[in-house]
C-alpha positions, 0 to 999 in steps of 0.5 A, a space after each residue: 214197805 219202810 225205806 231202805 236205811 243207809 248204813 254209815 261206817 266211821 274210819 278210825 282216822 275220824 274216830 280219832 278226830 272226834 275223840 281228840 274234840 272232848 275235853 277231858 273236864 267233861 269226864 271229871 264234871 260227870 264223875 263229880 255229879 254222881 259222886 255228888 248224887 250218890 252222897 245224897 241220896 243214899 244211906 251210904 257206910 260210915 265209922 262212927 258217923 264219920 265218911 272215912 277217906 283213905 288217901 294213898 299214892 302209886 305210880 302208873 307206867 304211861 305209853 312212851 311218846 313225845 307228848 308223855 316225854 315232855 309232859 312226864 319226863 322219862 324214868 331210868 330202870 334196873 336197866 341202863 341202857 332202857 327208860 320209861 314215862 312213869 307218872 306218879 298217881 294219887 287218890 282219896 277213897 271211901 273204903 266203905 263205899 268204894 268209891 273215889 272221891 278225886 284222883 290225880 296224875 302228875 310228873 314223878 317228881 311230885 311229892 305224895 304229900 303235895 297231890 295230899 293238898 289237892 284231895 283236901 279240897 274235896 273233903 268237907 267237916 265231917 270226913 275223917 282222913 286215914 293215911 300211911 306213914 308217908 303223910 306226917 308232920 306240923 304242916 299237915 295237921 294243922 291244914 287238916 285243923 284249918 280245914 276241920 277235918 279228922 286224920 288218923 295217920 300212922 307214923 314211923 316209930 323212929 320218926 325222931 322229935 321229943 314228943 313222939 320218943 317220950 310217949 314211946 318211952 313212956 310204956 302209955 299206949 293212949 295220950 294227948 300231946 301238944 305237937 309244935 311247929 320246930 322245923 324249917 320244913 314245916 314253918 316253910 310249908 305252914 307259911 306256904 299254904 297260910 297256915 298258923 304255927 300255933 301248936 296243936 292238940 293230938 292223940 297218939 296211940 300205940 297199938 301192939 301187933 301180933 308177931 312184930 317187934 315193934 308197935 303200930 303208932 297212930 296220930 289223930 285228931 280225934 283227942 276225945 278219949 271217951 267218945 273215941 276209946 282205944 279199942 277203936 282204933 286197931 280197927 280204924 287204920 285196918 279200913 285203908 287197905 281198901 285203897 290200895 287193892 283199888 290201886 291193884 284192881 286199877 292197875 292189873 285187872 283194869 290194865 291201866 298200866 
């Protein structure tokens, strides 16, 4: 006859305690081997044999707490008398794939652009980053060259600058332009990160929608017009939107805040 076995129950103070002992690298260092693994190991879904990364932003609505409070700050609301711990989140995902390659939370304050640095590093030669509006400028193609990674971004059809107002102006909806390192901002940035200043080759390419007024205006890397034509491009800025239902899904269904 087996012997008794004695049954243990744990209280949710030690639970708690346990807990607290894991560090959370541990998560990170997991996520990171099967990203890994799954990269090569399996037949995975590429754009013209390119791993697509979308790269986008959100904010997410912490529980108030002194340790959120100190760490986050507190965040003002359409109600005066009433702030929250907000923090500002960011990810770079494969939208073929579904998968997030890194992510990363820090204080409100902390620009998109900046948490944009971090999400490169975990991109290699071969990727091709995709990005909304909110990720423009010298600075950032040029790190992108430096690190030979592929961008598409799109861009504000009232952005300014004299390259961007001559093609617009021009009626051509495909060219490849030189764009030049001539703002404080982005000579401040370039030396910053250890860039160059030297002015870059890019492509501009205007794509008019349907029922808008005015045009989507796209900027890559991609300046070979034979091998990348026109008519791939409509359907390359459409596969970010992968990104932000993952940021939908992240936040409503999963309940993450």
């Amino acid at each position: 006859m087996a012997a008794d076995t004695g049954i243990y129950h744990v209280t949710k103070s030690a639970f708690t305690q346990a807990r607290n002992k894991l560090k959370h690298s541990a998560f990170i260092e997991l996520d990171q081997t099967q990203i890994d693994f799954f990269y090569k190991n399996v037949s995975y879904k590429t754009w013209h044999g390119f791993r697509l990364i979308a790269v986008d932003g959100s904010t997410l609505s912490l529980p108030v707490s002194k340790a959120t409070q100190e760490h986050f700050g507190l965040t003002k609301t359409n109600n005066k008398d009433q702030k929250v711990v907000l923090a500002r989140i960011s990810q770079a995902f494969d939208p073929l794939n579904h998968i997030t390659l890194d992510a990363s939370m820090y204080p409100m304050q902390t620009s998109e652009q900046s948490m944009m640095v971090g999400h490169i590093e975990k991109m290699a030669k071969g990727d091709l980053a995709i990005y909304d509006r909110n990720y423009r400028g010298f600075w950032v193609y040029k790190l992108h060259q430096t690190k030979e990674i592929d961008f598409c971004s799109r861009l504000q059809t009232k952005s300014g600058g004299k390259t961007i107002t001559d093609f617009l102006n021009s009626g051509r909806k495909d060219e490849v332009v030189d764009i030049t390192c001539n703002t404080r901002e982005a000579k401040q940035q370039c030396k910053k990160l250890g860039l160059d200043t030297h002015a870059l080759k890019c492509r501009l390419i205007r794509i008019e929608l349907e029922g808008e007024e005015e045009p989507e205006l796209l900027i890559t890397s991609l300046t070979d017009q034979e091998a990348y034509p026109y008519e791939y491009f409509e359907e390359l800025y459409q596969k970010r939107w992968p990104v932000e239902e993952d940021f939908k899904f992240l936040k409503y269904r999963a309940e993450l805040g």
